[in-house]
C-alpha positions as CSV (number, residue, x, y, z in Angstrom):
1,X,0.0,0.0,0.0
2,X,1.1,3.2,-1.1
3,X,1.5,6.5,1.6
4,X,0.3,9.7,0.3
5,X,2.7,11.9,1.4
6,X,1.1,15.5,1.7
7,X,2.8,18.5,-0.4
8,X,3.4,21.3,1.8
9,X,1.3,24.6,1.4
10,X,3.3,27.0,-1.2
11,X,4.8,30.0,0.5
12,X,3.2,32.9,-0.8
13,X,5.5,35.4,-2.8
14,X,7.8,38.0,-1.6
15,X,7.1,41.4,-2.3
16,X,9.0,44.4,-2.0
17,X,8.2,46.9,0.2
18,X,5.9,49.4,-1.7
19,X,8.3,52.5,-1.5
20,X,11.0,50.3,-2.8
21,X,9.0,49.7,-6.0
22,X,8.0,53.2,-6.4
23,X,11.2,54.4,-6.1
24,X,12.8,52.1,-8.7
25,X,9.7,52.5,-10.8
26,X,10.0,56.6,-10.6
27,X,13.7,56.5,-11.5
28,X,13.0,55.6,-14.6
29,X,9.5,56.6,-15.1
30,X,9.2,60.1,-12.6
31,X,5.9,61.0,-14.5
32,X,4.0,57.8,-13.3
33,X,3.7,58.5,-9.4
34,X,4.6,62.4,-9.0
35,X,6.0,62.6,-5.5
36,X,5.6,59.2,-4.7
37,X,1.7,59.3,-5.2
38,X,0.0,56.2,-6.2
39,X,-2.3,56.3,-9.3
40,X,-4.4,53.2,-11.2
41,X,-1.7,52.1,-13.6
42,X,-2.9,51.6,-17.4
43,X,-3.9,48.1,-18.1
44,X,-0.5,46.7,-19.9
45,X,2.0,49.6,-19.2
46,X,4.4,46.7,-18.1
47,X,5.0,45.9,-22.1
48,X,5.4,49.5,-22.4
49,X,7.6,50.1,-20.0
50,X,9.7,47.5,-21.2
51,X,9.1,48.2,-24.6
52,X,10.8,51.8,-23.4
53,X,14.2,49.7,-21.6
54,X,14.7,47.7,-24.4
55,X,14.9,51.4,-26.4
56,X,16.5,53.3,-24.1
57,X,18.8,51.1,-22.6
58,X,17.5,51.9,-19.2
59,X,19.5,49.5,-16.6
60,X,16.2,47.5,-14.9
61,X,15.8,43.7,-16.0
62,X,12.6,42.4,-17.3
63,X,12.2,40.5,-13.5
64,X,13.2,43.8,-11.2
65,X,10.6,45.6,-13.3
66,X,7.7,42.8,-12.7
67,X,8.7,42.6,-9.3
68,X,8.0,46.4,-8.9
69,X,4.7,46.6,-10.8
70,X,3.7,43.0,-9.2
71,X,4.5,44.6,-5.7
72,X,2.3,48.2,-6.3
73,X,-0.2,46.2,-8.1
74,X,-0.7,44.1,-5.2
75,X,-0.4,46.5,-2.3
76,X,-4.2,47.3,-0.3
77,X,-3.0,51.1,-1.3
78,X,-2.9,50.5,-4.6
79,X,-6.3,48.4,-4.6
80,X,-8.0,51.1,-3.2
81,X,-7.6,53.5,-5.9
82,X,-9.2,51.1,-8.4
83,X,-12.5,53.2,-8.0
84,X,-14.9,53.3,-11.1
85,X,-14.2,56.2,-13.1
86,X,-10.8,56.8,-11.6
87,X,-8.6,57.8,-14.5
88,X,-5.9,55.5,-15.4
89,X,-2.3,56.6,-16.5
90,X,0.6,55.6,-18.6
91,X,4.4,55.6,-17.8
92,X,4.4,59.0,-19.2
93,X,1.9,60.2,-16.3
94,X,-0.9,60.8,-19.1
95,X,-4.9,59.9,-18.6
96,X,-5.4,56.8,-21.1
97,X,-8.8,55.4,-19.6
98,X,-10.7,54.9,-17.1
99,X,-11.6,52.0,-14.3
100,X,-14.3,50.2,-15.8
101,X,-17.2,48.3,-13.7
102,X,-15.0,45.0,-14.9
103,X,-11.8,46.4,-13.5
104,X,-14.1,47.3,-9.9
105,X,-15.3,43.1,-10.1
106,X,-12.0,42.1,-10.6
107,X,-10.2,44.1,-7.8
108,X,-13.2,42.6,-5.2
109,X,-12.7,38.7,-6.2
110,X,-8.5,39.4,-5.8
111,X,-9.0,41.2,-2.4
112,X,-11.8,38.2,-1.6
113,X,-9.5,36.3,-2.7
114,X,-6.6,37.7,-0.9
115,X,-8.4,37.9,2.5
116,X,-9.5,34.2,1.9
117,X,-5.6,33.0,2.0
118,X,-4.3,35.0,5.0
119,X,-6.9,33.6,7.4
């Protein structure tokens, strides 16, 4: 007879600290947060943004740069700005849409979803 032998529970992933990641994010992009401000990011400005390094030569790697934008992205902070109607803004610090009802559903299941796992 074979013993199941249970997997352990996956650790959940380190972030880094949120004024880490703005500041690494505002070296590069200072338009985005202006003095450290968080704002709803447009949805895909981390293919911009890398679409800018690979340009520019600007000295973040593709995995520092998800690691910042995974890190804001995930921060209560950051979740609470994803109001509808709040405008939305590119790595230049320009309005390019909105928060839609969608984005609004979307932010409640991953906070839901969030509180669920750190019980």
């Amino acid at each position: 007879m074979k013993v199941k032998i249970p997997t352990p529970p996956i650790p959940p992933k380190k972030r880094l600290p949120l004024d880490e990641a703005i500041s690494q994010i505002t070296t590069f992009w200072p338009s985005l947060f202006p003095e450290n401000q968080l704002r709803p990011m447009k949805i895909g400005i981390q293919q911009d943004m890398w679409q800018e390094v690979k340009e520019k030569g600007f000295t973040i790697s593709r995995r520092r740069l998800r690691a910042c934008l995974g890190s804001i992205g995930y921060h209560a902070d950051y979740r609470a700005l994803i109001q509808l109607g709040a405008f939305r803004y590119d790595k230049d610090g320009q309005i390019v849409g909105e928060v839609t009802q969608a984005d609004v559903e979307d932010n409640l299941q991953r906070l839901a979803r969030r509180n669920k796992e750190n019980i």
